[in-house]
C-alpha positions as CSV (number, residue, x, y, z in Angstrom):
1,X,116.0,-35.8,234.7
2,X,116.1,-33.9,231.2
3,X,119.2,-31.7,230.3
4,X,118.3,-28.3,229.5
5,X,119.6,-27.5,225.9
6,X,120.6,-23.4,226.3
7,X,119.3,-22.3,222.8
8,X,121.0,-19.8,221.1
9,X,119.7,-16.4,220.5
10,X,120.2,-15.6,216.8
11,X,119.8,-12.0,216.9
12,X,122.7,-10.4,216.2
13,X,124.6,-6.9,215.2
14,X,127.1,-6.4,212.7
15,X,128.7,-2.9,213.0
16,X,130.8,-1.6,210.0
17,X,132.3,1.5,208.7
18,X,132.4,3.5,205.4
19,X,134.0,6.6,203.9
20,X,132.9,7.8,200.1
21,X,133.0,11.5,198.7
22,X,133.3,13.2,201.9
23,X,131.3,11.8,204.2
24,X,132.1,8.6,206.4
25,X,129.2,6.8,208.1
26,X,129.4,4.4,211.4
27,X,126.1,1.8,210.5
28,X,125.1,-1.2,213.0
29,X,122.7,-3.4,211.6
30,X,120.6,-5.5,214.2
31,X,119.4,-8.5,212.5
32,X,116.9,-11.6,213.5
33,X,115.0,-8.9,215.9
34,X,111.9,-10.0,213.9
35,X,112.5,-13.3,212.4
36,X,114.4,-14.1,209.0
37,X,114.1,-11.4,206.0
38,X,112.3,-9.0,207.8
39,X,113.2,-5.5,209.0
40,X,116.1,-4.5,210.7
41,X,117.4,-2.4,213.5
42,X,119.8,0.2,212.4
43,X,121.3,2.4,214.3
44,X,123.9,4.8,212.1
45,X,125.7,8.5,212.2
46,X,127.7,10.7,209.9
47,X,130.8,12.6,209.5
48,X,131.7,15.1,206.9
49,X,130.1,18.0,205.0
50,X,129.6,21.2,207.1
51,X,130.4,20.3,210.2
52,X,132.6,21.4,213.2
53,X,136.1,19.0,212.9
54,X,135.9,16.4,215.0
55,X,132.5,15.5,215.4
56,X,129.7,12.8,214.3
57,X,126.0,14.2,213.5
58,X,122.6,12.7,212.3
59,X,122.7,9.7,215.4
60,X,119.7,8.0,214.7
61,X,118.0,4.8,215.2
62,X,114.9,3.0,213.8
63,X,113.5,-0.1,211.7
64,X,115.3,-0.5,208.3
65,X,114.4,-2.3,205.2
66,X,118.1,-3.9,203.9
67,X,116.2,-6.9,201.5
68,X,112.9,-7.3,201.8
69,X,109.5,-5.8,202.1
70,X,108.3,-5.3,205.6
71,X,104.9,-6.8,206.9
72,X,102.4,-5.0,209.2
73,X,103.3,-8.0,211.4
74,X,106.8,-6.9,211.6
75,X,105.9,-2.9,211.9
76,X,103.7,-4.0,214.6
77,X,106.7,-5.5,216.8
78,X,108.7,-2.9,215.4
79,X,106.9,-0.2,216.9
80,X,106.6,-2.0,220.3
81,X,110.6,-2.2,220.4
82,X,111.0,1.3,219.3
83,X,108.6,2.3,222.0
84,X,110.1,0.4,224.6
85,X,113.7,1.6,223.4
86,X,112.7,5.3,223.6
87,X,111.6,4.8,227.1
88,X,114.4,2.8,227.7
89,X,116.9,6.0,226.5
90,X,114.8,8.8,228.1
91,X,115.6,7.2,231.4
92,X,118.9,7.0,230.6
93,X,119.1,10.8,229.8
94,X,117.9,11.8,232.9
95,X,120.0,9.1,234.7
96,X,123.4,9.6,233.0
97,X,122.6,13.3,230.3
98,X,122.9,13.2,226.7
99,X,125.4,10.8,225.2
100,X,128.7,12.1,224.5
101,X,129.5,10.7,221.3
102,X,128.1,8.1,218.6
103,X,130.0,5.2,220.6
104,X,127.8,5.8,223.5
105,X,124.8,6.4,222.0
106,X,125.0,3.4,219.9
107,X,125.7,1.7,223.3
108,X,123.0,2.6,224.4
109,X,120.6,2.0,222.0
110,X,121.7,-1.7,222.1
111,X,121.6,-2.2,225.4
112,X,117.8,-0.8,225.3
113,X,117.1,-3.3,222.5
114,X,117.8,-6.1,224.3
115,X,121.1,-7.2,221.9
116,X,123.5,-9.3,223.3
117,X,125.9,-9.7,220.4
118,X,127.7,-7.2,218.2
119,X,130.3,-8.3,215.4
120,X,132.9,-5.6,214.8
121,X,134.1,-5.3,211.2
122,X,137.1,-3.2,211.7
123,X,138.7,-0.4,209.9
124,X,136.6,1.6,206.9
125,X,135.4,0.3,203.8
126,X,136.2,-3.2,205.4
127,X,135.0,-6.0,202.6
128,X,134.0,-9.2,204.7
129,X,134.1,-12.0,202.8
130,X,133.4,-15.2,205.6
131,X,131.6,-16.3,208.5
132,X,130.5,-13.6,211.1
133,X,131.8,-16.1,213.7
134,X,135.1,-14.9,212.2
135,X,134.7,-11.1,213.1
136,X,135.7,-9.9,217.0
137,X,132.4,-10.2,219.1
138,X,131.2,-8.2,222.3
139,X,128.0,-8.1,224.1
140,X,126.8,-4.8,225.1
141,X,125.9,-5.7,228.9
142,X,129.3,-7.5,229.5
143,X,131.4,-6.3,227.5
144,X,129.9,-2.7,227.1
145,X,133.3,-0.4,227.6
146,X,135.5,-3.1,224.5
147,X,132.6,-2.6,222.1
148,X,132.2,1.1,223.2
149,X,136.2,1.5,222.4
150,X,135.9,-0.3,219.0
151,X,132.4,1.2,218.0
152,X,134.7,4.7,218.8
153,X,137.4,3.7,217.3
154,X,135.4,3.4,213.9
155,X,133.9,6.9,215.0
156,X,137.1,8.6,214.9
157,X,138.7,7.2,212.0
158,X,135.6,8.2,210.0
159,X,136.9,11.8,211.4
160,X,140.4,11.6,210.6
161,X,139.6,11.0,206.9
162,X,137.9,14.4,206.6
């Protein structure tokens, strides 16, 4: 009888934040959803500027371009998973109402893009310089409520720097 080998799913997130003249952002970058050096899932918001103190605006998801050109191969899957994710989070609104902040809406996103791993770089303006193996690692359907604490943790200290 053969041994099944469990292969491992390469597609990962890697969730940083930044501050820089004013405005802090919160960006997770969902990479291998498409193969090697093509698009990316990115999924990002934004403190500073006008707004009210204490609050995170233009939540937003969709396919990025980090590196590389993107392929009408890769738009093509892309729009099925953007598809599929909108669904995905339209049910989720009427289930459970609007998200209440970035962390949960990030959460959410994830969750309705299928990722199961999320590297944290902590703190703002973090350089990494290693393996991602290194970095603290959650999966959004296990470990939803230690990635949503750390994904808000980022949130607010993007605030605080206002």
């Amino acid at each position: 009888m053969a041994t099944r080998t469990r292969r491992n799913n390469p597609v990962h997130g890697f969730a940083n934040a930044s501050y820089n003249h004013g405005y802090g952002h919160v960006n997770i970058h969902v990479y291998e959803l498409f193969g090697y050096s093509h698009g990316t899932l990115k999924i990002s918001c934004q403190s500073g500027g006008n707004t009210a103190e204490g609050e995170t605006y233009g939540w937003e998801h969709g396919i990025s371009n980090d590196y590389s050109v993107i392929g009408i191969n890769t738009l093509k899957q892309g729009y099925l998973l953007m598809r599929r994710v909108e669904r995905l989070l339209e049910k989720e609104r009427t289930d459970r109402g609007v998200p209440e902040n970035f962390a949960d809406y990030a959460l959410r996103v994830l969750r309705a893009a299928g990722v199961r791993k999320v590297h944290i770089n902590a703190g703002v303006n973090a350089g990494f310089y290693g393996d991602k193996k290194d970095l603290p690692t959650f999966d959004p359907l296990k470990q939803g409520d230690a990635l949503y604490n750390e994904l808000r943790a980022m949130e607010l200290k993007i605030i605080s720097l206002r």
